[in-house]
MMTF fields as JSON, N, C-alpha, C and O atoms, coordinates in Angstrom:
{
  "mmtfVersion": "1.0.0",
  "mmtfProducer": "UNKNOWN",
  "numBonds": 387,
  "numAtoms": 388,
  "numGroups": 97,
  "numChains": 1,
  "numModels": 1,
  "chainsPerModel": [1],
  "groupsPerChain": [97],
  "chainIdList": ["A"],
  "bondAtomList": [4, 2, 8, 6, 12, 10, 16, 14, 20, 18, 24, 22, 28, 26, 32, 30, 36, 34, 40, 38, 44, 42, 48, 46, 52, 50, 56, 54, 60, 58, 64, 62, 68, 66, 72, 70, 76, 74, 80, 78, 84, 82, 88, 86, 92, 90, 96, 94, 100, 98, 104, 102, 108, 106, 112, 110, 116, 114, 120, 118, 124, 122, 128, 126, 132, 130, 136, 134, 140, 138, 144, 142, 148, 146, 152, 150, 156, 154, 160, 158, 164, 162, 168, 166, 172, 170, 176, 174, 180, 178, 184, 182, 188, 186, 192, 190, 196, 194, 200, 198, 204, 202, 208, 206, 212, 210, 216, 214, 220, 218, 224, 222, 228, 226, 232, 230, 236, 234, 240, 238, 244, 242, 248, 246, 252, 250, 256, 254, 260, 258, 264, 262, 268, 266, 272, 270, 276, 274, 280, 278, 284, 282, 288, 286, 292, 290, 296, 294, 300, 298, 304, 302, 308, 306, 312, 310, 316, 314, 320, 318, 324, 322, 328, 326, 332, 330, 336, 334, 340, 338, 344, 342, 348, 346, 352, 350, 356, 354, 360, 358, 364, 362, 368, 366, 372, 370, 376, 374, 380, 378, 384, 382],
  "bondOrderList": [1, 1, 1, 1, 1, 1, 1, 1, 1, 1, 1, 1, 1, 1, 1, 1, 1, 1, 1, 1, 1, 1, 1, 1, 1, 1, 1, 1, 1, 1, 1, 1, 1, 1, 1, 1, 1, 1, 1, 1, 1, 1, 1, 1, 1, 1, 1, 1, 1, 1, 1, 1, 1, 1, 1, 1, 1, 1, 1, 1, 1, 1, 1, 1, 1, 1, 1, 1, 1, 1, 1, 1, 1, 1, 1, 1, 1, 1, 1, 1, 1, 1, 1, 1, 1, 1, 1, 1, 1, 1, 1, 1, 1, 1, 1, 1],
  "groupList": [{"groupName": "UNK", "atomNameList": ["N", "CA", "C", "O"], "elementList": ["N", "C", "C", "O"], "formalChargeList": [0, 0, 0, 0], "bondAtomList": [1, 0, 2, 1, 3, 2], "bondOrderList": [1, 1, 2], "singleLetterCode": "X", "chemCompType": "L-PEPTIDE LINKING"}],
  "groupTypeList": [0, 0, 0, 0, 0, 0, 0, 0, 0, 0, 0, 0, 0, 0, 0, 0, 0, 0, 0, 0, 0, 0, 0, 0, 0, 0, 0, 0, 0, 0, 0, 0, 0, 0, 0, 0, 0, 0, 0, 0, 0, 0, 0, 0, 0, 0, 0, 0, 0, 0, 0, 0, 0, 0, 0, 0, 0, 0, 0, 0, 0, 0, 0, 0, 0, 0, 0, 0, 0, 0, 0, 0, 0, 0, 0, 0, 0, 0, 0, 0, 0, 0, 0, 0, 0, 0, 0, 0, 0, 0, 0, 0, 0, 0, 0, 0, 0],
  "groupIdList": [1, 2, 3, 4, 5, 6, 7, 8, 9, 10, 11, 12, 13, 14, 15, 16, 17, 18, 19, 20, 21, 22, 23, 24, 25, 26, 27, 28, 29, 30, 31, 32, 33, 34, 35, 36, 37, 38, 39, 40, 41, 42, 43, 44, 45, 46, 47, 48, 49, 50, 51, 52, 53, 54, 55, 56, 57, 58, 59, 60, 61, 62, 63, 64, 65, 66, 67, 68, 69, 70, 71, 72, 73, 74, 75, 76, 77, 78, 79, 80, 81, 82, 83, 84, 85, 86, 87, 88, 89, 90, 91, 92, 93, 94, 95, 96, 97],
  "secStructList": [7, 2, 2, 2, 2, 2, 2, 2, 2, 2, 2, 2, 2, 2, 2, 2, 2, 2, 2, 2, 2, 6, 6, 6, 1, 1, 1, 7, 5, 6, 7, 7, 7, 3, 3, 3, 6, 6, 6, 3, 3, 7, 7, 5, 7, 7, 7, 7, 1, 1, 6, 6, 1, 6, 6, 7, 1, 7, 2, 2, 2, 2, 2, 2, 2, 2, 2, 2, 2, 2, 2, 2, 2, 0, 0, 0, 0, 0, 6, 6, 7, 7, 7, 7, 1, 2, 2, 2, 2, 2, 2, 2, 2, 2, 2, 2, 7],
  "xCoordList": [0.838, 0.0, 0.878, 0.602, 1.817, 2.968, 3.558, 3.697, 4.032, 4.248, 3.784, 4.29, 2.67, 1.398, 1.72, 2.209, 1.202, 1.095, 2.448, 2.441, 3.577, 4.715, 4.887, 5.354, 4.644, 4.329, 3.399, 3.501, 2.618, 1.358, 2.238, 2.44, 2.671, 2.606, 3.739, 3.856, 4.771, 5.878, 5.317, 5.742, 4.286, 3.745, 2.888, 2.685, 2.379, 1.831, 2.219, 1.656, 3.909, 4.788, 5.388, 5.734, 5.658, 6.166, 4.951, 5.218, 3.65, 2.669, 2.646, 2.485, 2.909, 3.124, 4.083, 3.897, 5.063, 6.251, 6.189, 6.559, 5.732, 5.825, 4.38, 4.173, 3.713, 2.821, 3.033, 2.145, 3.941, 4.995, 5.401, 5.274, 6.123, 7.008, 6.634, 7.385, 5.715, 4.849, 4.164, 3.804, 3.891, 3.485, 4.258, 3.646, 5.257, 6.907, 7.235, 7.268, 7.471, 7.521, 6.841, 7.273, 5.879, 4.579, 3.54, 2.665, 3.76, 2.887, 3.136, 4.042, 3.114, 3.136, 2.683, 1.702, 4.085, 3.562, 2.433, 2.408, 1.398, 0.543, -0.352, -1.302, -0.586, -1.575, -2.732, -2.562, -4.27, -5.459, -5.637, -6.313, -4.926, -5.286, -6.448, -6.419, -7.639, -8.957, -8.774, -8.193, -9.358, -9.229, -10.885, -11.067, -11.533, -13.317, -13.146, -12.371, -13.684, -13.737, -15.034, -16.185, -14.065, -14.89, -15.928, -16.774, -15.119, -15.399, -14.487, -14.723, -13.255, -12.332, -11.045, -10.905, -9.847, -8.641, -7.403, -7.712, -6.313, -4.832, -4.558, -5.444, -3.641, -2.898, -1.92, -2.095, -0.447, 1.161, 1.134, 0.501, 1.662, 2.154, 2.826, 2.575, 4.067, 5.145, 4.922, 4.628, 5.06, 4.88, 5.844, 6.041, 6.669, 7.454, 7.537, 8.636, 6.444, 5.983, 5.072, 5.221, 4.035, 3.437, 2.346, 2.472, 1.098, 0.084, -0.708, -1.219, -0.783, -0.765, 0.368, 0.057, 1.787, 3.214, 2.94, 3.383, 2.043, 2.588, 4.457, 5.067, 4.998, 6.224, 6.972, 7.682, 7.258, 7.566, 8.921, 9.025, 10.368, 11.821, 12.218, 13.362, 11.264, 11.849, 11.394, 10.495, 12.659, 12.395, 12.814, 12.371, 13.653, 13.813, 12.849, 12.841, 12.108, 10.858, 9.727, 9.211, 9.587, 8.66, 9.4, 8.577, 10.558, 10.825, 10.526, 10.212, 10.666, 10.377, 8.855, 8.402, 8.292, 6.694, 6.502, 5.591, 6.635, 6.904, 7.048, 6.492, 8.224, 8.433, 7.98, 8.161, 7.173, 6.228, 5.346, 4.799, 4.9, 3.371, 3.201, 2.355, 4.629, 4.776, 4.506, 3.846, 5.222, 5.662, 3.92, 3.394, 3.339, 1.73, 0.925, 0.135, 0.719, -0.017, 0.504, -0.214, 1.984, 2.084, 1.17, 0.23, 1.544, 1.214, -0.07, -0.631, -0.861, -2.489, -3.109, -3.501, -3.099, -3.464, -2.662, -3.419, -1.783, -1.066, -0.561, -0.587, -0.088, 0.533, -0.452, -1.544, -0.171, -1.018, -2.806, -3.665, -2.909, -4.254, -4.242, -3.299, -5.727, -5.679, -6.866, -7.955, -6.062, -6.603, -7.211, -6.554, -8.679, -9.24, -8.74, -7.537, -8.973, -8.424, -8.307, -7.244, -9.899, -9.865, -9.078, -8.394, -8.97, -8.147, -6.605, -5.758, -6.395, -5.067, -4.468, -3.253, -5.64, -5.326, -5.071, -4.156, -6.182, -6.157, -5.093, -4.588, -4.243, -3.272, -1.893, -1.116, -2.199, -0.905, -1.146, -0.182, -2.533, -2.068, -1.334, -0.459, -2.165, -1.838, -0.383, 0.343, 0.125, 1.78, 2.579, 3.279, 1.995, 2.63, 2.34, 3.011, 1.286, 1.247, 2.015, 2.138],
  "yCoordList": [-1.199, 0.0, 1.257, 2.096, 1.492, 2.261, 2.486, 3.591, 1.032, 1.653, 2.308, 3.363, 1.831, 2.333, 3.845, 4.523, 4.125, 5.494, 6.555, 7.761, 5.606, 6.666, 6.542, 7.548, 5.686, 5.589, 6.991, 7.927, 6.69, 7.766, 9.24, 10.129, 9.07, 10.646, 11.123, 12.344, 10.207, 10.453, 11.074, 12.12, 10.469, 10.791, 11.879, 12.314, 12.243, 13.387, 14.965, 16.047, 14.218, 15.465, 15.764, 16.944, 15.038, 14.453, 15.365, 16.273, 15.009, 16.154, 17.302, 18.017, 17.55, 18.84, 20.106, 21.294, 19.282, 19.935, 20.303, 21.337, 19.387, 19.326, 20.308, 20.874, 20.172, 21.453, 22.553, 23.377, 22.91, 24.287, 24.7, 25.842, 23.511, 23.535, 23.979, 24.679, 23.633, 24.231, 25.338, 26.058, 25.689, 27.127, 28.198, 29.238, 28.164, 28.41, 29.053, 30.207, 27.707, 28.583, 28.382, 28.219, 28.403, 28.824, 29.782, 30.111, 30.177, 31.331, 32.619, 32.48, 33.877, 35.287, 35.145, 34.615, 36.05, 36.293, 37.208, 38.197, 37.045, 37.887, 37.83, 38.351, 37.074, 36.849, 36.296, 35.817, 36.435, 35.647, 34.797, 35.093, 33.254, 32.589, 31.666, 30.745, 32.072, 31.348, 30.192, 30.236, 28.618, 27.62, 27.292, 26.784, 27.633, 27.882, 29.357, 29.856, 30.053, 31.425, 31.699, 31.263, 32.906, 33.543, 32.876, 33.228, 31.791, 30.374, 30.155, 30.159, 29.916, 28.957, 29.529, 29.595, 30.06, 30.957, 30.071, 29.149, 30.282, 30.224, 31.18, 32.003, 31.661, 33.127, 32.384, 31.532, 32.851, 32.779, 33.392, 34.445, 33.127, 34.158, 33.362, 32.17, 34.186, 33.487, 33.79, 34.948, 32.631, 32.67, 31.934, 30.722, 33.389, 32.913, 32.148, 31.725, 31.969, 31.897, 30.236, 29.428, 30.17, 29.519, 29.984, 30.648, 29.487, 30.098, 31.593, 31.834, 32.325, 33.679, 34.142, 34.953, 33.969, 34.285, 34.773, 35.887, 33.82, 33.907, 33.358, 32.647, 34.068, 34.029, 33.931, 32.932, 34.881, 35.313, 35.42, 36.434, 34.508, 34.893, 33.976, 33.541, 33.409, 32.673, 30.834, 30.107, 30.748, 29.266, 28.344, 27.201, 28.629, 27.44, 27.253, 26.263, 28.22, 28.281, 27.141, 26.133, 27.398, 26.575, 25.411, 24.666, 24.934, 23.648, 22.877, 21.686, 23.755, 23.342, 23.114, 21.978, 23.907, 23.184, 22.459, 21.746, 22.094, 21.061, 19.296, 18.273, 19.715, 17.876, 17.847, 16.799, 19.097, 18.778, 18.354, 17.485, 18.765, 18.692, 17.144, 16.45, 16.496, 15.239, 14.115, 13.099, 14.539, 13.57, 13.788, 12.756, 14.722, 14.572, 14.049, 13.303, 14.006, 13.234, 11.6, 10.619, 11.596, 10.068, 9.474, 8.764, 9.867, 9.565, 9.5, 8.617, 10.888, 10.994, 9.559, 8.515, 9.699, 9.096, 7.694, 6.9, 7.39, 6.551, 5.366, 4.224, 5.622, 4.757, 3.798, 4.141, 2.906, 1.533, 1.487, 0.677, 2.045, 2.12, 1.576, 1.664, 0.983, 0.359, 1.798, 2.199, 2.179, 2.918, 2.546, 1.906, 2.931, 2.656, 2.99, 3.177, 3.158, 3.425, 4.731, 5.349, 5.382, 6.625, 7.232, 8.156, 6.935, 7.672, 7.56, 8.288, 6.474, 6.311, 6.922, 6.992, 7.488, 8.615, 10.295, 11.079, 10.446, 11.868, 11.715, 12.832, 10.661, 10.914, 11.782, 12.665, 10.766, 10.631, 12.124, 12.773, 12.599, 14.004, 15.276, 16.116, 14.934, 15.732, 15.486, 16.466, 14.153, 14.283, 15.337, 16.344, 14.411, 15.245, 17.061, 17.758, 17.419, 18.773, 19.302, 20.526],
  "zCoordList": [0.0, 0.0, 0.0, -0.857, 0.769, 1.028, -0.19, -0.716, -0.798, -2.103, -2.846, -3.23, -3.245, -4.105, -4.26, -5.164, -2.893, -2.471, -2.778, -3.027, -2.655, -3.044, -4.649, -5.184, -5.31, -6.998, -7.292, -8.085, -6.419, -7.143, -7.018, -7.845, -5.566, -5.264, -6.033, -6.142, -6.698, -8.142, -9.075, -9.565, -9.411, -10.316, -10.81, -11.944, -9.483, -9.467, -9.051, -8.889, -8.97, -8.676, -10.006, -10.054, -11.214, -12.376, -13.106, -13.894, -12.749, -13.354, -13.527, -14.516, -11.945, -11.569, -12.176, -12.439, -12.233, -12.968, -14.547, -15.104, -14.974, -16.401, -17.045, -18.118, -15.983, -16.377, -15.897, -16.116, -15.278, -14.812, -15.781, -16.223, -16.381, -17.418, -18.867, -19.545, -19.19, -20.636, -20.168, -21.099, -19.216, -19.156, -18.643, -18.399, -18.467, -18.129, -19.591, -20.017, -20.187, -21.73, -22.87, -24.011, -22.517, -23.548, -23.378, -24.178, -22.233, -21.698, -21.657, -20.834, -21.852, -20.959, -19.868, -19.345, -19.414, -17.94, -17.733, -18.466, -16.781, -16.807, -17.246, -16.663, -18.695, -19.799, -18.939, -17.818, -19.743, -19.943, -20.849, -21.835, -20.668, -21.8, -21.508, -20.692, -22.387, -21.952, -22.619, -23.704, -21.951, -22.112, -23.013, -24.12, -22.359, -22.517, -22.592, -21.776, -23.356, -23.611, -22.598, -22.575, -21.533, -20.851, -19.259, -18.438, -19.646, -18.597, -17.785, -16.577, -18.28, -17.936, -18.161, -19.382, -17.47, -18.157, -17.493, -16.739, -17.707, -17.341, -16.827, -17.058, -16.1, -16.243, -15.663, -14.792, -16.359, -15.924, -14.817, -14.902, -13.549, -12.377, -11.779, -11.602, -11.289, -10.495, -9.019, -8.722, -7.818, -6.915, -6.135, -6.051, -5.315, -4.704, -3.282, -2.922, -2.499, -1.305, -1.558, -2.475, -0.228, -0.298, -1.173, -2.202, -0.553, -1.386, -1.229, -0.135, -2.025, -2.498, -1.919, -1.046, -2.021, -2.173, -0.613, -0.334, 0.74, 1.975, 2.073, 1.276, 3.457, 3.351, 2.649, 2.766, 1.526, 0.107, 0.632, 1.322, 0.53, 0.647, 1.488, 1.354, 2.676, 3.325, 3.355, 3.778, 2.621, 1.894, 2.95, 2.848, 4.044, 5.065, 6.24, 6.971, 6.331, 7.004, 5.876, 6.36, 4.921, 4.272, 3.761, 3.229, 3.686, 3.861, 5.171, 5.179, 6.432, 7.517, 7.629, 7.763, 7.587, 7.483, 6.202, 6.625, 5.019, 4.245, 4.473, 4.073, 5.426, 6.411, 7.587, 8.207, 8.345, 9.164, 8.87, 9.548, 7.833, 6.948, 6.74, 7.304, 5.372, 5.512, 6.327, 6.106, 7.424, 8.606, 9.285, 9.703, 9.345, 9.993, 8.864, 9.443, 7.909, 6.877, 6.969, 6.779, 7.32, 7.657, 8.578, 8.222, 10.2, 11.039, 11.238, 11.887, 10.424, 10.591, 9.506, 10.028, 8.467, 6.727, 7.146, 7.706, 7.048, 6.535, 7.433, 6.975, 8.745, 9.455, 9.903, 10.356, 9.81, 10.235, 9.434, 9.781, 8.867, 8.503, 6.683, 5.897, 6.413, 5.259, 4.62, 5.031, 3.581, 2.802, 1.61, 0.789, 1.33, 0.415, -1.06, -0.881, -2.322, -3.59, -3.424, -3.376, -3.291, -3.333, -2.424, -2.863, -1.124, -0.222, -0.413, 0.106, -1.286, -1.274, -2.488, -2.674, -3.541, -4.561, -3.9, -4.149, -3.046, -2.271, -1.604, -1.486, -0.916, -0.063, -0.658, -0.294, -1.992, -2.988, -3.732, -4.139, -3.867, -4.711, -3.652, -3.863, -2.452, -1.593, -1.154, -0.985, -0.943, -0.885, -1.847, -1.737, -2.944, -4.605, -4.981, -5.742, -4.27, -4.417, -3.544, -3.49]
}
């Protein structure tokens, strides 16, 4: 199961990136690129922080909550417990994000 779960969450870090990556350089920064016109958009923006660029500079602070974060999703999700498919997909995106 353990395994499983670290396959997935590869994989969904492997996602992650590679769609960084084409919109990295295929995008303007800044741009509205509508996917569904007027529905649905992209926009390029770089974010240096967590999410909405909280603690913007200080990257050893957010590595540090990073492997706290980890290490409590183990212990909470994961340790000794049999996870269903679905839960063992949510575990794995949430590792991987």
């Amino acid at each position: 199961m353990k395994k499983k779960m670290c396959f997935l969450s590869i994989i969904f870090i492997v996602i992650d990136q590679v769609i960084k990556y084409i919109v990295s350089n295929n995008m303007k920064l800044g741009v509205d690129n509508y996917l569904i016109d007027k529905v649905l958009y992209l926009t390029h923006v770089h974010n240096e922080g967590a999410a909405f660029s909280m603690f913007s500079g200080n990257l050893i602070f957010l590595i540090l909550i990073t492997i706290i974060s980890l290490v409590a999703i183990f212990f909470i999700f994961i340790k000794d417990k049999k996870l269903s498919k679905l839960e063992l997909i949510l575990v794995s995106m949430l590792v991987g994000g």
